[in-house]
Biopython code that builds the backbone (N, CA, C, O; Angstrom):
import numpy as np
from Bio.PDB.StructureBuilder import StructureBuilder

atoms = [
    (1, "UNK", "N", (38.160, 29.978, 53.160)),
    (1, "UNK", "CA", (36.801, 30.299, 53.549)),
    (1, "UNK", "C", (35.801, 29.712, 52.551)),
    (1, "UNK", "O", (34.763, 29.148, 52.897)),
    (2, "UNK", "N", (36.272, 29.923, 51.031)),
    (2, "UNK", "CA", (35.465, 29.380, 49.611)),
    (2, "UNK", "C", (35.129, 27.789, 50.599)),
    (2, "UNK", "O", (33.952, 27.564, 50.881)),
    (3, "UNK", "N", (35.953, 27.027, 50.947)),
    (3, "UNK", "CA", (36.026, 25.607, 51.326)),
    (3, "UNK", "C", (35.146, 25.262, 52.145)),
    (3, "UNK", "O", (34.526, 24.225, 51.912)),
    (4, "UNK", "N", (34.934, 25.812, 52.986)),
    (4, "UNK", "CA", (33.637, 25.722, 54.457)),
    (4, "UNK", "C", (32.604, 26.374, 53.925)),
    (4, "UNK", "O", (31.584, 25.812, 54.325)),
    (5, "UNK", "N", (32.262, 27.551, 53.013)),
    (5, "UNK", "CA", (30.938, 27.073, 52.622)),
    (5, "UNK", "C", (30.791, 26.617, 51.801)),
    (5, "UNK", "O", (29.619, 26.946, 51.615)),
    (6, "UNK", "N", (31.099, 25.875, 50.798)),
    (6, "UNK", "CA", (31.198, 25.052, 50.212)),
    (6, "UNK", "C", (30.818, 23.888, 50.735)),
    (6, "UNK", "O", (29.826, 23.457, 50.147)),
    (7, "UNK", "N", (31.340, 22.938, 51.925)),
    (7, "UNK", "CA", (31.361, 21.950, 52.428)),
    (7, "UNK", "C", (29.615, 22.494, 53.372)),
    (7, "UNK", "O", (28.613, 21.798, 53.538)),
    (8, "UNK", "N", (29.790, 23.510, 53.677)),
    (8, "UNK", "CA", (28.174, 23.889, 54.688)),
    (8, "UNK", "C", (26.998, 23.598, 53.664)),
    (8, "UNK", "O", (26.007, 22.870, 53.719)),
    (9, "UNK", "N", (27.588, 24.594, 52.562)),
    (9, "UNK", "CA", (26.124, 24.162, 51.486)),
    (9, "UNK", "C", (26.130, 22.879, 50.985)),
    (9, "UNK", "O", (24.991, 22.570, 50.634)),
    (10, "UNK", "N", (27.170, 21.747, 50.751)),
    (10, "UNK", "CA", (26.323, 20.595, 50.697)),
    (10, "UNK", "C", (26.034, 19.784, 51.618)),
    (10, "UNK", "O", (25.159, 18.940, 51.426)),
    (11, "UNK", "N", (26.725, 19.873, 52.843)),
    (11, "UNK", "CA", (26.320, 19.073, 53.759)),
    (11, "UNK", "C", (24.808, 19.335, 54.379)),
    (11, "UNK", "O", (24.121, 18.435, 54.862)),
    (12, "UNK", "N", (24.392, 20.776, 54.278)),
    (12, "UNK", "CA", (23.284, 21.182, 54.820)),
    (12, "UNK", "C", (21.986, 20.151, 53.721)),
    (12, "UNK", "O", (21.282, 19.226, 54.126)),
    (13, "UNK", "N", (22.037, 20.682, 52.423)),
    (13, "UNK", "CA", (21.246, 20.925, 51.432)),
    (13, "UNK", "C", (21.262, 19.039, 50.943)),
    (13, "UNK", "O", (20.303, 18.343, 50.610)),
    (14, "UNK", "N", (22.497, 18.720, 51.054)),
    (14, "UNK", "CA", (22.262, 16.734, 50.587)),
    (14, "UNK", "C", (21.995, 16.004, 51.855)),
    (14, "UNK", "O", (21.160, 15.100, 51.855)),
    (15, "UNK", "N", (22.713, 16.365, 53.056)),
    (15, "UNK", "CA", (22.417, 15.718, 54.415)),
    (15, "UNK", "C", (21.000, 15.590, 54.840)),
    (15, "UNK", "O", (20.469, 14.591, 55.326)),
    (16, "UNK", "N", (20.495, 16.681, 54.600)),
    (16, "UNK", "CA", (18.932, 16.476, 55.294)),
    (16, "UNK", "C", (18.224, 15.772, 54.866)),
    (16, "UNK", "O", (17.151, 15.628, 55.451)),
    (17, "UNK", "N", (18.483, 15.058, 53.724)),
    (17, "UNK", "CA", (17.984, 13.650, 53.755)),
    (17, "UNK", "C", (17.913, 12.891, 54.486)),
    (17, "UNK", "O", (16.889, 12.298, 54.827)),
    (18, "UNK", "N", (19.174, 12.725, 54.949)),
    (18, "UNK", "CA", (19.730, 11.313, 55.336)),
    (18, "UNK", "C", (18.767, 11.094, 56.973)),
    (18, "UNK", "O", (18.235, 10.002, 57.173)),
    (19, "UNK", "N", (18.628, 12.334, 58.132)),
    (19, "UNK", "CA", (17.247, 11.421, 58.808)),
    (19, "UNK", "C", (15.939, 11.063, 58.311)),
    (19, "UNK", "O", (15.131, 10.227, 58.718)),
    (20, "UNK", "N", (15.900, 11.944, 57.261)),
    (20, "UNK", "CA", (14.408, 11.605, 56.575)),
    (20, "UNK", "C", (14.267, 9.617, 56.022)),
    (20, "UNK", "O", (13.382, 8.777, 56.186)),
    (21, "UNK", "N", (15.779, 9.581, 55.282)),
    (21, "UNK", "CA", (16.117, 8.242, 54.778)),
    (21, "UNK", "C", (15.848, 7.069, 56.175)),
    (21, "UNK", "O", (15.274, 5.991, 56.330)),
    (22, "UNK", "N", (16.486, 7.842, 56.848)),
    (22, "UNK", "CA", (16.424, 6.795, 58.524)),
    (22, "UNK", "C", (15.188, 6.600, 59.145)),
    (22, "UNK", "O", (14.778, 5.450, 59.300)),
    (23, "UNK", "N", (14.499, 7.616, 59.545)),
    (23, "UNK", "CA", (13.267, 7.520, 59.421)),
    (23, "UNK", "C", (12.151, 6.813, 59.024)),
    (23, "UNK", "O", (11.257, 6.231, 59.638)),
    (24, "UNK", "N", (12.432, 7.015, 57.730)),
    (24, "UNK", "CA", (11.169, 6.179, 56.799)),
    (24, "UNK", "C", (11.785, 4.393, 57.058)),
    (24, "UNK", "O", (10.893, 3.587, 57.318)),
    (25, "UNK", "N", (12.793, 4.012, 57.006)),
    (25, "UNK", "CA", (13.448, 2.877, 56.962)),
    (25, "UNK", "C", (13.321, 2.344, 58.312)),
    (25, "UNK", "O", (12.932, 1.181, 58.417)),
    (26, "UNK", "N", (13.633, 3.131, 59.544)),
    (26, "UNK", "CA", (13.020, 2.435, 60.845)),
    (26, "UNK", "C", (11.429, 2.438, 61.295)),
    (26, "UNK", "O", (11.038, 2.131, 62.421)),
    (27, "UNK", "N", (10.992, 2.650, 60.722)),
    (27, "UNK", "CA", (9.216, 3.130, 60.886)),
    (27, "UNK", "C", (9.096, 2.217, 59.859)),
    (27, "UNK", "O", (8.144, 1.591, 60.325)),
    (28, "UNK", "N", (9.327, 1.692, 58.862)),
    (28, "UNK", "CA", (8.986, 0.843, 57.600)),
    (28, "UNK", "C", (7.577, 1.611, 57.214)),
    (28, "UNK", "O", (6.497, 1.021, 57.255)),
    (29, "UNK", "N", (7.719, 3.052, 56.818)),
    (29, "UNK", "CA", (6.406, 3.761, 56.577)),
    (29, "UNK", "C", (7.113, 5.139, 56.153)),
    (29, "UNK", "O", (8.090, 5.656, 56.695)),
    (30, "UNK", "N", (6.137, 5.760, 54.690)),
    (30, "UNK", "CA", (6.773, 6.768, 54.392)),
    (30, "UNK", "C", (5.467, 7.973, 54.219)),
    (30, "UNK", "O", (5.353, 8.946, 53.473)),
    (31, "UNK", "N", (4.551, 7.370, 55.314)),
    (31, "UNK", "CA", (3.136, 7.822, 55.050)),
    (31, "UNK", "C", (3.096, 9.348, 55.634)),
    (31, "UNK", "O", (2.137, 10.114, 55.549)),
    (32, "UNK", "N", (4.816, 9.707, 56.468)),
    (32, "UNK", "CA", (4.449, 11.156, 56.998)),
    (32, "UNK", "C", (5.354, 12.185, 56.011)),
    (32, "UNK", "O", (5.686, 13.362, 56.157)),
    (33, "UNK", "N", (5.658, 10.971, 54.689)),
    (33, "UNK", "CA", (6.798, 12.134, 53.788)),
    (33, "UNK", "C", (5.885, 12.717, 52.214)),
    (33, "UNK", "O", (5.326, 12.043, 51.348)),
    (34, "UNK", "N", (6.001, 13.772, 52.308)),
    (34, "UNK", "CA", (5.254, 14.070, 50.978)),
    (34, "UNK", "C", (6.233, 13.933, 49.578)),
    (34, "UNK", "O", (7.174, 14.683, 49.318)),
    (35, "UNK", "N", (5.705, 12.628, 48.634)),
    (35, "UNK", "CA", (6.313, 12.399, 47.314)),
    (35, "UNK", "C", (6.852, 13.223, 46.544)),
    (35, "UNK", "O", (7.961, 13.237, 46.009)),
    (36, "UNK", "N", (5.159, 14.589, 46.492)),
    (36, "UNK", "CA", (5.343, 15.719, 45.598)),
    (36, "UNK", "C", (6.596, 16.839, 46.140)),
    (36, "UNK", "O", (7.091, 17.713, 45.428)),
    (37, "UNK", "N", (6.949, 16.562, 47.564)),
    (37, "UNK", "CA", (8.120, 17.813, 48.170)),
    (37, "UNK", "C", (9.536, 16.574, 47.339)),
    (37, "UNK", "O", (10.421, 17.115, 46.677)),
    (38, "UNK", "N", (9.541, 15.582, 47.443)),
    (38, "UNK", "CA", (10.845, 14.777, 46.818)),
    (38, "UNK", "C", (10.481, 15.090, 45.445)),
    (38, "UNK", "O", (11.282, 15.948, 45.072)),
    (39, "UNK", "N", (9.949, 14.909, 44.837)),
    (39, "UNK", "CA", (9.648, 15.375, 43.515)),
    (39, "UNK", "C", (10.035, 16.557, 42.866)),
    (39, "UNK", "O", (10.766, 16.660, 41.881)),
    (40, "UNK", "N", (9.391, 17.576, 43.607)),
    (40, "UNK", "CA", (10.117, 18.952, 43.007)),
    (40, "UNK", "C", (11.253, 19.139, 43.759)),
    (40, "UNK", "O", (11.826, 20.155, 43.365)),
    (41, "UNK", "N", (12.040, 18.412, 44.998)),
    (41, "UNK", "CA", (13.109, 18.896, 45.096)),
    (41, "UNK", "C", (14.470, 17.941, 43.937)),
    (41, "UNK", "O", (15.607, 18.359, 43.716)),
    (42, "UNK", "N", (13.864, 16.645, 43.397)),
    (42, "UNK", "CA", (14.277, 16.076, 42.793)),
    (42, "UNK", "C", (14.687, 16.919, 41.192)),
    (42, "UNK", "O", (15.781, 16.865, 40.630)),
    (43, "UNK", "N", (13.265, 17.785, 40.640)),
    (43, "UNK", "CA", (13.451, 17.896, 39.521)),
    (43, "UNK", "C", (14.209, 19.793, 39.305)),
    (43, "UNK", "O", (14.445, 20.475, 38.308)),
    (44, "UNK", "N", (14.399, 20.082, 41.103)),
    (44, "UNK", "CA", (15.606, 21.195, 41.489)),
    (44, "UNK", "C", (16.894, 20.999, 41.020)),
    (44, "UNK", "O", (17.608, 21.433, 40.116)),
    (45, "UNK", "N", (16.970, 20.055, 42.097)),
    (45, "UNK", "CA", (18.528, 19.315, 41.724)),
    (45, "UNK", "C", (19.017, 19.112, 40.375)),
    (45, "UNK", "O", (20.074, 19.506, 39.883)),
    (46, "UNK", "N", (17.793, 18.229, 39.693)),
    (46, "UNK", "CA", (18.092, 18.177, 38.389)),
    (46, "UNK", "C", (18.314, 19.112, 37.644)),
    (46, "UNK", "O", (19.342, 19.192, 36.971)),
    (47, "UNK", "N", (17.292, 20.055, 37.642)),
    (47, "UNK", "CA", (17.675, 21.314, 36.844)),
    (47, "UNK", "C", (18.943, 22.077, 37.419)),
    (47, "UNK", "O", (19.734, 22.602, 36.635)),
    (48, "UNK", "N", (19.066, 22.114, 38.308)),
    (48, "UNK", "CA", (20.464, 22.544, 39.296)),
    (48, "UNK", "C", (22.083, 22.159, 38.531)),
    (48, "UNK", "O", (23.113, 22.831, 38.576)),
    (49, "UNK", "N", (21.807, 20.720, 37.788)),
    (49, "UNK", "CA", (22.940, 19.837, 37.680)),
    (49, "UNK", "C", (23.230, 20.293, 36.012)),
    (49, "UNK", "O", (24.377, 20.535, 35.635)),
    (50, "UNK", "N", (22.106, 20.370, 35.129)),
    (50, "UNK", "CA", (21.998, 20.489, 33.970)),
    (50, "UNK", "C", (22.262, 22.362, 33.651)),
    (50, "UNK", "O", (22.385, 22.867, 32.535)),
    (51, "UNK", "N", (22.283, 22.905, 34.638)),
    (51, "UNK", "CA", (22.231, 24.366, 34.664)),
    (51, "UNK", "C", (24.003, 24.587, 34.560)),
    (51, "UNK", "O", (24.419, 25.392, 33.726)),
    (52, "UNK", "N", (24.991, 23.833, 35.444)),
    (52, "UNK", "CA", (26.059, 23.459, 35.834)),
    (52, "UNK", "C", (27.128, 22.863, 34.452)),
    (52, "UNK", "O", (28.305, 23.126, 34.205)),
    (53, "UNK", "N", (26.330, 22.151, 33.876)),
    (53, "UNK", "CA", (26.381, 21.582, 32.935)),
    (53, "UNK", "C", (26.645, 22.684, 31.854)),
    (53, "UNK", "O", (27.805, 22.920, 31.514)),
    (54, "UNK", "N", (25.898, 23.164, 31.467)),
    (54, "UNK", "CA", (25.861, 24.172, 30.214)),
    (54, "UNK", "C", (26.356, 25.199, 30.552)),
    (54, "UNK", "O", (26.110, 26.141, 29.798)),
    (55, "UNK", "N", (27.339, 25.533, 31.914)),
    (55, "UNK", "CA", (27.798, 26.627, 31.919)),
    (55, "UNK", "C", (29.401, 26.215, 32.184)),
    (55, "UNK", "O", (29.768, 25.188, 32.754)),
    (56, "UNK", "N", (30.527, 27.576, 31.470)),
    (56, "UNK", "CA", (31.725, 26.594, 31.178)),
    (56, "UNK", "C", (32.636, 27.117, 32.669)),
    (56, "UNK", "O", (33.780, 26.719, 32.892)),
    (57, "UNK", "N", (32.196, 27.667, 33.203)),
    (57, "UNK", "CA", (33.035, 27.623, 34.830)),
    (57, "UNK", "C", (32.051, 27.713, 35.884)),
    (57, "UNK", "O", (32.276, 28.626, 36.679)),
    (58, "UNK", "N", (30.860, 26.908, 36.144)),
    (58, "UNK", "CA", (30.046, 27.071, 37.526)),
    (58, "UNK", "C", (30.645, 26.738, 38.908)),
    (58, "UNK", "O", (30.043, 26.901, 39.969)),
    (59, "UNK", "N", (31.508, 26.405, 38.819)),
    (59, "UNK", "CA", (32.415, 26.229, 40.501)),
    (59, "UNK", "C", (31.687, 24.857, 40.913)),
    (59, "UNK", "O", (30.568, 24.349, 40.981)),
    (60, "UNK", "N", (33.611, 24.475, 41.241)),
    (60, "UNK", "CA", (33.387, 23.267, 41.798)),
    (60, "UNK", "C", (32.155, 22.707, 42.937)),
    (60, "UNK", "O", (31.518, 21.659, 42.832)),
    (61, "UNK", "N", (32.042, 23.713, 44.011)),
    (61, "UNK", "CA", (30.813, 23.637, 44.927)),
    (61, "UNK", "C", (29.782, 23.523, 44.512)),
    (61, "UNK", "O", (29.225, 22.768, 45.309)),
    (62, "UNK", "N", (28.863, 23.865, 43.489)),
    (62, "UNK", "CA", (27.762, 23.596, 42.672)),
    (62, "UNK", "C", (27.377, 22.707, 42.180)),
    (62, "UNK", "O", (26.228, 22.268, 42.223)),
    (63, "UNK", "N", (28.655, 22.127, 41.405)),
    (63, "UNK", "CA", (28.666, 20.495, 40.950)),
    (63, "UNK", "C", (28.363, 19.587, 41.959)),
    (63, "UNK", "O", (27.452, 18.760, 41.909)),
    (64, "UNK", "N", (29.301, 19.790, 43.060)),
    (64, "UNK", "CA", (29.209, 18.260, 44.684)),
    (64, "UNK", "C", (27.689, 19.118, 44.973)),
    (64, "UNK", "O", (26.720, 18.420, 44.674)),
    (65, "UNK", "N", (27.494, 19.882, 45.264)),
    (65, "UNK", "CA", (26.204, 19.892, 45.746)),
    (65, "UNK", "C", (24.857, 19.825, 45.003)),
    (65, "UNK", "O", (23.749, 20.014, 45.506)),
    (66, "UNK", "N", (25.160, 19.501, 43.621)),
    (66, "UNK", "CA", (24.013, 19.333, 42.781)),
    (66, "UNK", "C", (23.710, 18.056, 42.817)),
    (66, "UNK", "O", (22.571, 17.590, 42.756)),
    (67, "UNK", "N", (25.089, 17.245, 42.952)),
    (67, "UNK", "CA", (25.163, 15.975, 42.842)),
    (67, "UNK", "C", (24.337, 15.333, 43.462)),
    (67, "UNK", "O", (23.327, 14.677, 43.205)),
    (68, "UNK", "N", (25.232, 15.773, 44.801)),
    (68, "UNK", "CA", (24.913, 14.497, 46.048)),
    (68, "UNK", "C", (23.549, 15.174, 46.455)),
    (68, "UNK", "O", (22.845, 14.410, 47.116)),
    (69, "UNK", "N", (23.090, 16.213, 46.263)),
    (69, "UNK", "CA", (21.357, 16.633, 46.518)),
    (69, "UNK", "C", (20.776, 15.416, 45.505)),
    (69, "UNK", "O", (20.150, 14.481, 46.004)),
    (70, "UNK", "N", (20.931, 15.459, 44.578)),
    (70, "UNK", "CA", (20.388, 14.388, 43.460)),
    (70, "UNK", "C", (20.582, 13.333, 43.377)),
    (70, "UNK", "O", (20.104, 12.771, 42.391)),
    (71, "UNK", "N", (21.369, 12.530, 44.348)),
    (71, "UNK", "CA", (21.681, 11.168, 44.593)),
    (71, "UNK", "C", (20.800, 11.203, 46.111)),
    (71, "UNK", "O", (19.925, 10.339, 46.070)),
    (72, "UNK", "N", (20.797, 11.771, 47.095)),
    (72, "UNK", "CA", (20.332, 11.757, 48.027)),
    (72, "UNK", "C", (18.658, 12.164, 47.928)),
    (72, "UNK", "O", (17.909, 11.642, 48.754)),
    (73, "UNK", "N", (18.137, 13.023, 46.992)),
    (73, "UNK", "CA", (16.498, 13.071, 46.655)),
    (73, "UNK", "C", (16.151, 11.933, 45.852)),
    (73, "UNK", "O", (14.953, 11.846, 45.582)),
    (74, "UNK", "N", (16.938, 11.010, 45.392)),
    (74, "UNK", "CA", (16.792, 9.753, 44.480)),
    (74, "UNK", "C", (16.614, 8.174, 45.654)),
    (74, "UNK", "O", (15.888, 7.184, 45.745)),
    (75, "UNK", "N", (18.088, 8.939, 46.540)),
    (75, "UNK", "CA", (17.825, 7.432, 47.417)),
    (75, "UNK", "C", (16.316, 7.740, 48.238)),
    (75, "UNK", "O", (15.396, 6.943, 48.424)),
    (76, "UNK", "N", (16.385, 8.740, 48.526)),
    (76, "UNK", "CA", (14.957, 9.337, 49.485)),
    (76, "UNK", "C", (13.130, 8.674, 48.938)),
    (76, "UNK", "O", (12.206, 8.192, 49.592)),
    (77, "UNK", "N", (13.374, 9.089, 46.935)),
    (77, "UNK", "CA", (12.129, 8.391, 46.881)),
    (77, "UNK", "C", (12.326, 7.329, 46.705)),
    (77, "UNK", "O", (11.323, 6.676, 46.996)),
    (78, "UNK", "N", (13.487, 6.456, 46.207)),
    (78, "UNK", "CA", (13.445, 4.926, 46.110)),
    (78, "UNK", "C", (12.736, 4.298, 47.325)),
    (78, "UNK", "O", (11.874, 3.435, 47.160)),
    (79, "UNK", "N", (13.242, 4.900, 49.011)),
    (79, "UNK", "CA", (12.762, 4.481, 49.950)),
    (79, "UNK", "C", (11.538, 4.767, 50.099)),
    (79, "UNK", "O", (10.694, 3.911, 50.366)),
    (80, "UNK", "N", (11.267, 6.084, 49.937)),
    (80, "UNK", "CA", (9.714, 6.426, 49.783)),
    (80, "UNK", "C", (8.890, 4.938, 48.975)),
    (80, "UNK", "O", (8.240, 3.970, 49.367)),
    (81, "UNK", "N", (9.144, 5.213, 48.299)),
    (81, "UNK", "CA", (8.886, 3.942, 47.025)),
    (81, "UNK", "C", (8.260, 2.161, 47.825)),
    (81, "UNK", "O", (7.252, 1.469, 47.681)),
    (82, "UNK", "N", (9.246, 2.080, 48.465)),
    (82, "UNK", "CA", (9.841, 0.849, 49.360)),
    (82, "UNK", "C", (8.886, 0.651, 50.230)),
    (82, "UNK", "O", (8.339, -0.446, 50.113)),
    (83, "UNK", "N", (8.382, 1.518, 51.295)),
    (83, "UNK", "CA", (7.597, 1.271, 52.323)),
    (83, "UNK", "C", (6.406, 2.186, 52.417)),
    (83, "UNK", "O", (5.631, 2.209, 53.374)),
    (84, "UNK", "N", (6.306, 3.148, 51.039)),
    (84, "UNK", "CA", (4.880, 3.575, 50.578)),
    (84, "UNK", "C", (3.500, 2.775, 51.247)),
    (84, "UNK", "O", (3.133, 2.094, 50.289)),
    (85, "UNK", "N", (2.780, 2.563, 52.096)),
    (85, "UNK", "CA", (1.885, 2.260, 52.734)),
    (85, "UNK", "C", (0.492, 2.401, 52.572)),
    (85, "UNK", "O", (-0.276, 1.974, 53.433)),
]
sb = StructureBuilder()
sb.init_structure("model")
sb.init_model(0)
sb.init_chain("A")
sb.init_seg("    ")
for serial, (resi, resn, name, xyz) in enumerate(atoms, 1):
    if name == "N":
        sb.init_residue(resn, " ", resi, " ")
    sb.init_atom(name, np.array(xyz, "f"), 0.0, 1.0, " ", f" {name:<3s}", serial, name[0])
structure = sb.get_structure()
C-alpha cells in the first residue's frame, strides 16, 4: 500500500507539470503561466529536498518526489524562460 502512495504522490505532485511543459511548448508562449507560482513552487521543492537531506531516515518516497518535483519545476521555468513573450 506504502508503494501506491508513494507512486500517487509523485506522479500527482511532479506530473502536473508535464501539460503545463506541453502547453507552453505548443503555443510557443508562456504568457498564461505565472513565473512567481514556478518560483515558489521551485524554492518548495528545494527546501523539500534539503529538509530530506538533513534528516537521517525521511523515506524513500520523499526523496523521488522531492526530486523529480525539482527537476520538473526547473524544466517548467527553463521553458517558461524559452518562449517568455
Amino acid at each position: 500500500m506504502e508503494i501506491i502512495f508513494g507512486l500517487m504522490l509523485t506522479i500527482c505532485f511532479s506530473g502536473a507539470y508535464i501539460p503545463q511543459i506541453f502547453k507552453i511548448v505548443k503555443n510557443k508562449s508562456s504568457k498564461d503561466v505565472s513565473f512567481i507560482m514556478l518560483f515558489v513552487n521551485f524554492m518548495g521543492y528545494s527546501s523539500g529536498l534539503l529538509y530530506v537531506i538533513l534528516q537521517n531516515n525521511p523515506g524513500f518516497w520523499l526523496w523521488v518526489n522531492y526530486s523529480f518535483g525539482l527537476i520538473a519545476t526547473s524544466v517548467c521555468m527553463i521553458i517558461w524562460g524559452k518562449y517568455n513573450v
